[in-house]
The first five atom37 places (N, CA, C, CB, O) and aatype in JSON, in Angstrom:
{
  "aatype": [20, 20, 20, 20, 20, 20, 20, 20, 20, 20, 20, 20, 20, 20, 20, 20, 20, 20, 20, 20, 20, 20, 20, 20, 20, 20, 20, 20, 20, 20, 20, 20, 20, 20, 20, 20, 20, 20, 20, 20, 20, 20, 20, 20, 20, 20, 20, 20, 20, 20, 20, 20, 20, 20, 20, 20, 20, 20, 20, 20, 20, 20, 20, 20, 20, 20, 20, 20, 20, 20, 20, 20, 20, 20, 20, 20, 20, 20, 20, 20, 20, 20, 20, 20, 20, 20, 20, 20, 20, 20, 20],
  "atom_mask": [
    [1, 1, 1, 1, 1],
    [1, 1, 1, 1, 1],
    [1, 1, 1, 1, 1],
    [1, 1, 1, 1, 1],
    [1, 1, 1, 1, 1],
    [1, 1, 1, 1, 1],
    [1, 1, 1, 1, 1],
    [1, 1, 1, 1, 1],
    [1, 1, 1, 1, 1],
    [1, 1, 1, 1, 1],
    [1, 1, 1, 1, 1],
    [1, 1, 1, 1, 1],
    [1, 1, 1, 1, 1],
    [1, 1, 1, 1, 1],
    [1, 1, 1, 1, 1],
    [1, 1, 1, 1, 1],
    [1, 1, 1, 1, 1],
    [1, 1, 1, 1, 1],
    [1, 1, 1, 1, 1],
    [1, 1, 1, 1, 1],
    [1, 1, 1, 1, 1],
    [1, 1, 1, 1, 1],
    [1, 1, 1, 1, 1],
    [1, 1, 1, 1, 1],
    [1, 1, 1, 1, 1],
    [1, 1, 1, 1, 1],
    [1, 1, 1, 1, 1],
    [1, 1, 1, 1, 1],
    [1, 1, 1, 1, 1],
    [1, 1, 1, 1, 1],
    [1, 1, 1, 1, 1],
    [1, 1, 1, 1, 1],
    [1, 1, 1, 1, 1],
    [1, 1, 1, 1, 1],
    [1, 1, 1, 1, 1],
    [1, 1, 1, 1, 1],
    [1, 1, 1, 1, 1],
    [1, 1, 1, 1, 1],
    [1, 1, 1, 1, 1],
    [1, 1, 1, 1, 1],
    [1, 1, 1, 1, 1],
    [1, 1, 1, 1, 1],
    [1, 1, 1, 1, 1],
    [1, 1, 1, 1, 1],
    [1, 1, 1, 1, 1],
    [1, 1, 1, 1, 1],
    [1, 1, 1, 1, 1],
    [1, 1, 1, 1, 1],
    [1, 1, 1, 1, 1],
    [1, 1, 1, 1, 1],
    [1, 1, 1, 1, 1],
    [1, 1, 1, 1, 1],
    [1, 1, 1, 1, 1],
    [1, 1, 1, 1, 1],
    [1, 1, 1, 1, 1],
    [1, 1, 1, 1, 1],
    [1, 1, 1, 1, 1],
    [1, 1, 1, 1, 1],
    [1, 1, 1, 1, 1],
    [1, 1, 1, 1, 1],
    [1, 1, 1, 1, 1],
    [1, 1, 1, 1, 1],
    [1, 1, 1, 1, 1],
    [1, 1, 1, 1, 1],
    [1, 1, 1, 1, 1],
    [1, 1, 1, 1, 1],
    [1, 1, 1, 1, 1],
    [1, 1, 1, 1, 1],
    [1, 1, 1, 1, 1],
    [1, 1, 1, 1, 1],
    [1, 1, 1, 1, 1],
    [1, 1, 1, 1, 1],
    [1, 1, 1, 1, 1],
    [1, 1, 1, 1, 1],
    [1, 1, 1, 1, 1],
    [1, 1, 1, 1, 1],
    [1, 1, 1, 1, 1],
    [1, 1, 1, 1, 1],
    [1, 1, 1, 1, 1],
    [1, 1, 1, 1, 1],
    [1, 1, 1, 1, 1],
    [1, 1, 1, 1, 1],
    [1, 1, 1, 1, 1],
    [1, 1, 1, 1, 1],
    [1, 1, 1, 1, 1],
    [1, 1, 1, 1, 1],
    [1, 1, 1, 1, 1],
    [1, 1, 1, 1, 1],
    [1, 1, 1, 1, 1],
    [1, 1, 1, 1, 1],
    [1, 1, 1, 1, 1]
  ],
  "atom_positions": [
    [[-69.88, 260.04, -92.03], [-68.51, 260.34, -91.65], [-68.23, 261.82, -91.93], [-67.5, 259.44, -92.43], [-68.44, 262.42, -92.99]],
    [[-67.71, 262.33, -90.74], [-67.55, 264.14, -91.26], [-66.04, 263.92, -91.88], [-67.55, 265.67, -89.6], [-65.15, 263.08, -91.73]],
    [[-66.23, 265.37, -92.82], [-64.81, 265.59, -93.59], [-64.1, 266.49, -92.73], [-64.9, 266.25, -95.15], [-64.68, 267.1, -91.83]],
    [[-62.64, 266.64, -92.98], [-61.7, 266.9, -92.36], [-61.01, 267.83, -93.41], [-61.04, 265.72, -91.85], [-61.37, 267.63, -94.57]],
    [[-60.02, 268.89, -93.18], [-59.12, 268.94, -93.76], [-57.95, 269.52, -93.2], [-59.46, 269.35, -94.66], [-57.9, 270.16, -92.15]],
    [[-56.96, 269.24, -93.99], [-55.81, 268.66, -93.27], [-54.71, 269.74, -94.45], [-55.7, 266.49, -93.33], [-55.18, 270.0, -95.56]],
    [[-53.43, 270.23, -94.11], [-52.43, 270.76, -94.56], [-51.52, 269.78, -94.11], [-52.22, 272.1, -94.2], [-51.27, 269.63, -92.91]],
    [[-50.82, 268.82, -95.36], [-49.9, 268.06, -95.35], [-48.72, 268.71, -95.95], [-50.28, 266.95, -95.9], [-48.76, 269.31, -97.02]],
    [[-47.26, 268.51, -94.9], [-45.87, 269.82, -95.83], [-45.41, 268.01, -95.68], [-44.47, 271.91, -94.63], [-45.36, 267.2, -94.75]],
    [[-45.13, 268.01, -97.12], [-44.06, 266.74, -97.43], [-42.58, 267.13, -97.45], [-44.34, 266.07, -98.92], [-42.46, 268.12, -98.18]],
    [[-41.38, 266.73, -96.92], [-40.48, 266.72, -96.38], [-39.62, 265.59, -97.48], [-40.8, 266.48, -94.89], [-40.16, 264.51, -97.74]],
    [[-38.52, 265.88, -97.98], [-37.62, 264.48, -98.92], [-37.36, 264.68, -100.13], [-38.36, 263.09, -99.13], [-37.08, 265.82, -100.52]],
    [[-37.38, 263.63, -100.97], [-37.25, 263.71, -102.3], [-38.87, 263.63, -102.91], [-36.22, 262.5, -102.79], [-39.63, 262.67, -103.02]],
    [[-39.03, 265.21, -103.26], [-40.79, 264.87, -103.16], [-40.24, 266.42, -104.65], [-42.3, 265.33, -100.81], [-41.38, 266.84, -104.87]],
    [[-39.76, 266.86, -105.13], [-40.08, 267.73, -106.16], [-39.01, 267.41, -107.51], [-39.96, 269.3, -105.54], [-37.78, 267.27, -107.54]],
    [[-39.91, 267.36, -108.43], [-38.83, 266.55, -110.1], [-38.72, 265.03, -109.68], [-36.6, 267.29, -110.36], [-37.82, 264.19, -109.78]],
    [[-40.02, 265.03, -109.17], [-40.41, 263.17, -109.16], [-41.6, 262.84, -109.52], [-40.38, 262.38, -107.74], [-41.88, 261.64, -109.47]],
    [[-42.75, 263.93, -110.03], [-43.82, 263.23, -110.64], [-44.86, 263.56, -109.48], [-43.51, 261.57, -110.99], [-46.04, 263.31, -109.73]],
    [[-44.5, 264.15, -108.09], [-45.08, 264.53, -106.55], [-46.79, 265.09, -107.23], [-43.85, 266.2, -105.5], [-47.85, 264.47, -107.13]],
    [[-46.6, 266.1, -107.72], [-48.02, 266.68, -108.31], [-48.75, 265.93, -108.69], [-48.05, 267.49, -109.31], [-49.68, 265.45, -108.05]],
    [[-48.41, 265.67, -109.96], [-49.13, 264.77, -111.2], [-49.7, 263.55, -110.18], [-47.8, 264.08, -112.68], [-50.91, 263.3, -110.18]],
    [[-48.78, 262.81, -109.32], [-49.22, 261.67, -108.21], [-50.24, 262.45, -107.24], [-47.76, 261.0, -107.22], [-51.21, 261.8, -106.85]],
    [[-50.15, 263.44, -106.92], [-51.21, 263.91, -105.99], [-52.47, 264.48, -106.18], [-50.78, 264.68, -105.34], [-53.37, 264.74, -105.39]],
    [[-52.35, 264.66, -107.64], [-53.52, 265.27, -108.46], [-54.3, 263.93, -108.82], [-53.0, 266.21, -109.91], [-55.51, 263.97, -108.63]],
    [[-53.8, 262.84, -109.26], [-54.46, 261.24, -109.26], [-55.26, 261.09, -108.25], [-53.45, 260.04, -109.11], [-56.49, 261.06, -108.34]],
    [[-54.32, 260.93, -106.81], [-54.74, 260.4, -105.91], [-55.83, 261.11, -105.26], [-53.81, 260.14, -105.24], [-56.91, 260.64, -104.93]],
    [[-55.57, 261.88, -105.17], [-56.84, 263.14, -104.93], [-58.48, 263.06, -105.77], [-56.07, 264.74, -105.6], [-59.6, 263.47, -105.47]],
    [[-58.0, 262.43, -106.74], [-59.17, 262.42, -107.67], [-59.58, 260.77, -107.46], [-58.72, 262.93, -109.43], [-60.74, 260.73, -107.05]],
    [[-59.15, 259.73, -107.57], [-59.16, 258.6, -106.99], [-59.56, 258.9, -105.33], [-57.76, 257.92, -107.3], [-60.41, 258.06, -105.05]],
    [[-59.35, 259.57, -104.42], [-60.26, 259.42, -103.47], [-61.18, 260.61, -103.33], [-59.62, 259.12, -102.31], [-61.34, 260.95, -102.16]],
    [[-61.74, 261.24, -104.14], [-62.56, 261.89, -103.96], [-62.49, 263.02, -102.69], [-63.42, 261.05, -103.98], [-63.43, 263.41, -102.0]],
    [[-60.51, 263.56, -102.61], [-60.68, 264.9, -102.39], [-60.71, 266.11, -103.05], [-60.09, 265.07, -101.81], [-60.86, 266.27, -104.26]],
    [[-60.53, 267.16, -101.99], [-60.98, 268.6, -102.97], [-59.36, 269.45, -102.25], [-63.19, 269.7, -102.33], [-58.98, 269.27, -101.1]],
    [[-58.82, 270.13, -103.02], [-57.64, 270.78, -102.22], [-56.41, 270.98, -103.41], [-57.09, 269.67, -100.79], [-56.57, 270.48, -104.52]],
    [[-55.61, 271.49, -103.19], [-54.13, 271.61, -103.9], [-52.87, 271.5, -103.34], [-53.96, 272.73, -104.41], [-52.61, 271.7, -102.15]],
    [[-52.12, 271.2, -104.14], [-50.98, 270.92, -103.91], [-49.56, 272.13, -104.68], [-51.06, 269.39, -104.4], [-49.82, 272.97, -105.54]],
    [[-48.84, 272.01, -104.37], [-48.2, 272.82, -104.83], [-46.57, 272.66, -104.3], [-48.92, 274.0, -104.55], [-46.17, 271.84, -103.46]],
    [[-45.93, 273.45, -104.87], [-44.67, 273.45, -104.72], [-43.76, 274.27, -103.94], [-44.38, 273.5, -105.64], [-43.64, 275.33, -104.55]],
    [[-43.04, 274.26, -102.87], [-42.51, 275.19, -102.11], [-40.91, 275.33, -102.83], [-42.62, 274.7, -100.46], [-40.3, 274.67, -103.68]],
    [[-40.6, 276.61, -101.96], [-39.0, 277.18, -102.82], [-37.83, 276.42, -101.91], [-38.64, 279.34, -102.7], [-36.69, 276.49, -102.36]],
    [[-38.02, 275.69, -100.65], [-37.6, 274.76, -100.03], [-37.09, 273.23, -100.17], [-38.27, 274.84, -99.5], [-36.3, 272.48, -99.59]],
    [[-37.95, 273.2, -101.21], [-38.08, 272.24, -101.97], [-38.61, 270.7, -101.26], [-36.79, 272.23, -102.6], [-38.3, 269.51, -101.34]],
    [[-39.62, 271.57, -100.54], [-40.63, 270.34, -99.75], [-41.72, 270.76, -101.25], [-41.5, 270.79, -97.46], [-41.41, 271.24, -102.34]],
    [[-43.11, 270.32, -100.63], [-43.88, 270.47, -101.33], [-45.39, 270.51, -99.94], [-43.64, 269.3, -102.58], [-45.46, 269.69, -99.02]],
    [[-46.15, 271.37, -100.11], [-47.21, 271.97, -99.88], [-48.82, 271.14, -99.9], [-47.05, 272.98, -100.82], [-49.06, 271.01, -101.1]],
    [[-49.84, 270.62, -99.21], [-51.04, 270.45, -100.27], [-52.0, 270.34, -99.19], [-51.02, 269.06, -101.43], [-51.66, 269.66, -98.22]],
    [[-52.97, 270.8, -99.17], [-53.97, 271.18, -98.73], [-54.99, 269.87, -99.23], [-54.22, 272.66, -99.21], [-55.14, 269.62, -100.43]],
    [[-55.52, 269.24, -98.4], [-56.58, 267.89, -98.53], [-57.96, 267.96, -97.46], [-55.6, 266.31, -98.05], [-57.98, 267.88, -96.23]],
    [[-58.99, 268.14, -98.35], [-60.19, 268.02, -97.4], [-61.04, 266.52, -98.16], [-61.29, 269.76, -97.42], [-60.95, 266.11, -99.32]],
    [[-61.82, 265.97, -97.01], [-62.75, 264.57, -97.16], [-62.95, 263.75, -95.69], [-61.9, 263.41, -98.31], [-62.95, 264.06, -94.5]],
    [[-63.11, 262.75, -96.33], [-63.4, 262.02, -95.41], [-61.85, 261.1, -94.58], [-64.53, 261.13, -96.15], [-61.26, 260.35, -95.35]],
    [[-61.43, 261.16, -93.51], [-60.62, 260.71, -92.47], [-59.92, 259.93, -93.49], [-61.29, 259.98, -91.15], [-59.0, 260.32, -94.22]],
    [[-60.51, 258.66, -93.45], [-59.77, 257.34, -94.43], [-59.7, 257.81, -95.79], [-60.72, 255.78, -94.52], [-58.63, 257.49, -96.32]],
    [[-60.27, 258.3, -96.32], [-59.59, 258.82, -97.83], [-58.46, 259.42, -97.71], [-60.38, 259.83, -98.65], [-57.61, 258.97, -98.46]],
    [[-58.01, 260.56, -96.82], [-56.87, 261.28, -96.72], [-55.96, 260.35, -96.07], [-57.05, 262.56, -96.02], [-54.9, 260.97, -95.91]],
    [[-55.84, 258.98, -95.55], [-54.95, 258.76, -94.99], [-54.7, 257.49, -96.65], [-55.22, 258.38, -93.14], [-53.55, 257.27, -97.05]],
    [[-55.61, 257.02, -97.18], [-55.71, 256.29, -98.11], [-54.8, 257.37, -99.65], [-57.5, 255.88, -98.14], [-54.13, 256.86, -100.54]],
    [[-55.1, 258.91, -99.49], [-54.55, 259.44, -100.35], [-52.88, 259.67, -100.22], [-55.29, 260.49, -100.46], [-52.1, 259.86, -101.16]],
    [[-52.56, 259.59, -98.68], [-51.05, 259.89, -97.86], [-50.05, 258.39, -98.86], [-51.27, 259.5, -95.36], [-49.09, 258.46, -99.63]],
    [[-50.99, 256.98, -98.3], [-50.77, 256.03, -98.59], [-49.94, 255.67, -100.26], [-51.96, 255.6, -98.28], [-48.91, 255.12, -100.65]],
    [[-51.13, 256.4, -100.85], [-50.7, 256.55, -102.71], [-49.89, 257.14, -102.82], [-51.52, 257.17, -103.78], [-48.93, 256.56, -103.31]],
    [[-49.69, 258.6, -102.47], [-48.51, 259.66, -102.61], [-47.24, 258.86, -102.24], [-48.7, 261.06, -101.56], [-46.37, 258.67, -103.1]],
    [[-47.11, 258.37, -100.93], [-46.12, 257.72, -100.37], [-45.41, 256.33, -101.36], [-46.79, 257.29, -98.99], [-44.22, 256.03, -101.38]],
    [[-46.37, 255.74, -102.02], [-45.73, 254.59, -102.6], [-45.34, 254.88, -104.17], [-46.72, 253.33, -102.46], [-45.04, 253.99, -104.97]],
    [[-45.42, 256.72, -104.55], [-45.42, 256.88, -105.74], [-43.55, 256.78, -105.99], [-46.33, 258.33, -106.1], [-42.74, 257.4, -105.31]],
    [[-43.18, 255.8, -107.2], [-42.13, 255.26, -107.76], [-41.02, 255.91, -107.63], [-42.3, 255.06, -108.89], [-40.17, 255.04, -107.44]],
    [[-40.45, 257.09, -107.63], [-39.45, 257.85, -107.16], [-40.1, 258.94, -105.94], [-38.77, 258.57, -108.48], [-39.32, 259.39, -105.1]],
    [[-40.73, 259.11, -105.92], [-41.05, 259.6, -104.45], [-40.27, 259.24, -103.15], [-42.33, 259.16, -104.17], [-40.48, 258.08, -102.77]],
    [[-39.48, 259.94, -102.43], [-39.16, 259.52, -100.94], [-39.65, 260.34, -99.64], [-37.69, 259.5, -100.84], [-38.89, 261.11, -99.07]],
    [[-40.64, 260.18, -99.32], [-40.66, 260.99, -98.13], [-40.38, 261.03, -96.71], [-41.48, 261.23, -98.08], [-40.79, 260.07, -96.05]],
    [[-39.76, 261.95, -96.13], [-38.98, 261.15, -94.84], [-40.22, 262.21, -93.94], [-36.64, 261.48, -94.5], [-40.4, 261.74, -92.81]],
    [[-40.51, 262.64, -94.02], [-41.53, 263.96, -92.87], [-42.53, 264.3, -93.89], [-40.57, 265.81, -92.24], [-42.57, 264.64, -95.07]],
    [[-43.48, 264.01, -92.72], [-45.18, 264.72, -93.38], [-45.28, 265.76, -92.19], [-46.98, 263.35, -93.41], [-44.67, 265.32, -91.22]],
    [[-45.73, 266.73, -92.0], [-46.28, 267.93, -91.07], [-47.76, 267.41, -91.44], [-45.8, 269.8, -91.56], [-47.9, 266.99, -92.58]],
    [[-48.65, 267.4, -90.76], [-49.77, 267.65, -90.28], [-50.63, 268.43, -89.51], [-49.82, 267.11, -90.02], [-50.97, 268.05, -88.39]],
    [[-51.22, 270.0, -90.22], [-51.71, 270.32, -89.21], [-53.43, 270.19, -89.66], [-51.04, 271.7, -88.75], [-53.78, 270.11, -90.84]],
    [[-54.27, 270.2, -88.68], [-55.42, 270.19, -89.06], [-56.21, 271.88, -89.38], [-56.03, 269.3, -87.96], [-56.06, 272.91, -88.71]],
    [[-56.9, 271.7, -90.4], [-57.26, 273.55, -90.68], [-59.06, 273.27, -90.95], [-56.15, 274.52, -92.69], [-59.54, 272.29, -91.53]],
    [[-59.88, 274.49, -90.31], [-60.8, 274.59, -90.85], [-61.31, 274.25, -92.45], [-60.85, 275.53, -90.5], [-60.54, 274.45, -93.39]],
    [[-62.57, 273.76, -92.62], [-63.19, 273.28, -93.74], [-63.47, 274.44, -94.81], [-64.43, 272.58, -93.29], [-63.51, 275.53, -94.25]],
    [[-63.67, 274.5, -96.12], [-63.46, 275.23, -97.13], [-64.56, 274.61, -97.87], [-62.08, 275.25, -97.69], [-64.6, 273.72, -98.72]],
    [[-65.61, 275.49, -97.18], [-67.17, 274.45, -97.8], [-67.47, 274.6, -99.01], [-68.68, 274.76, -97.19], [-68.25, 273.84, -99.59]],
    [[-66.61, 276.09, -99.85], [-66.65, 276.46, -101.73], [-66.09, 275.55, -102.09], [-65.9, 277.79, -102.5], [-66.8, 275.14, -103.0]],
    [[-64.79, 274.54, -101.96], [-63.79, 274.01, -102.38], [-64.95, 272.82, -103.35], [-62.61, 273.51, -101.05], [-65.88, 272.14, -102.93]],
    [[-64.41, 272.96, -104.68], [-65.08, 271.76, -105.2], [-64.27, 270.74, -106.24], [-66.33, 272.27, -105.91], [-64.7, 269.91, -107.04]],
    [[-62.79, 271.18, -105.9], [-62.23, 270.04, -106.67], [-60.79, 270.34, -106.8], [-62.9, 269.84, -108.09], [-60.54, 271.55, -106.81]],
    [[-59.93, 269.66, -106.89], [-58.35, 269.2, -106.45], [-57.28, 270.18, -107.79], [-58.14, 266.91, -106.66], [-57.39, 270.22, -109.01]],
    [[-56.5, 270.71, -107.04], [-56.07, 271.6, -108.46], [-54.36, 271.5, -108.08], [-56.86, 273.67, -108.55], [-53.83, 271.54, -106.97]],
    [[-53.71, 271.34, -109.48], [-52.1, 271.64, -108.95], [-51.74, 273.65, -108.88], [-50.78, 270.69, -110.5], [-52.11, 274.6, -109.58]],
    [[-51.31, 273.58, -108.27], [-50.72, 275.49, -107.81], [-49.15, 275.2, -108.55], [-50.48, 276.05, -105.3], [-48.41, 274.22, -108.48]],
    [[-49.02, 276.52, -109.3], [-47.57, 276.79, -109.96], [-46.87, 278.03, -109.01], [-47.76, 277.35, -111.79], [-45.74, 278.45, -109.29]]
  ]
}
């Protein structure tokens, strides 16, 4: 299965809900590589490379995290980042 990666902009009640800390899990639970981070918009930012079904399996987790609401995901697809070797939160 080729890897993908993907720039997801989360859209909602997604910052001072735990959004990171949940995406830094899930990320590591599916065995992507990428970061996440925080915009001044107060969406939130994250960069995900792997395999197809992991990233939609990682969307899945983020989405059902306990105060999390997300009403809009952006999706765009971005070239691969073949140094990338492991999932980091951005301040």
């Amino acid at each position: 299965m080729e890897n993908k990666r993907y720039r997801l902009h989360f859209y909602g009640i997604v910052q001072g809900v735990g959004f990171r800390y949940t995406a830094s899990h899930a990320a590591n639970m599916c065995r992507l590589t990428g970061f996440v981070r925080n915009e001044y918009d107060g969406s939130v930012l994250c960069e995900v490379q792997g395999a197809e079904g992991d990233i939609e399996r990682f969307v899945q987790i983020v989405r059902s995290g306990r105060f999390i609401d997300i009403t809009n995901i952006e999706k765009t697809l971005l070239p691969l980042d073949d140094d990338e070797r492991g999932f980091e939160v951005r301040y």
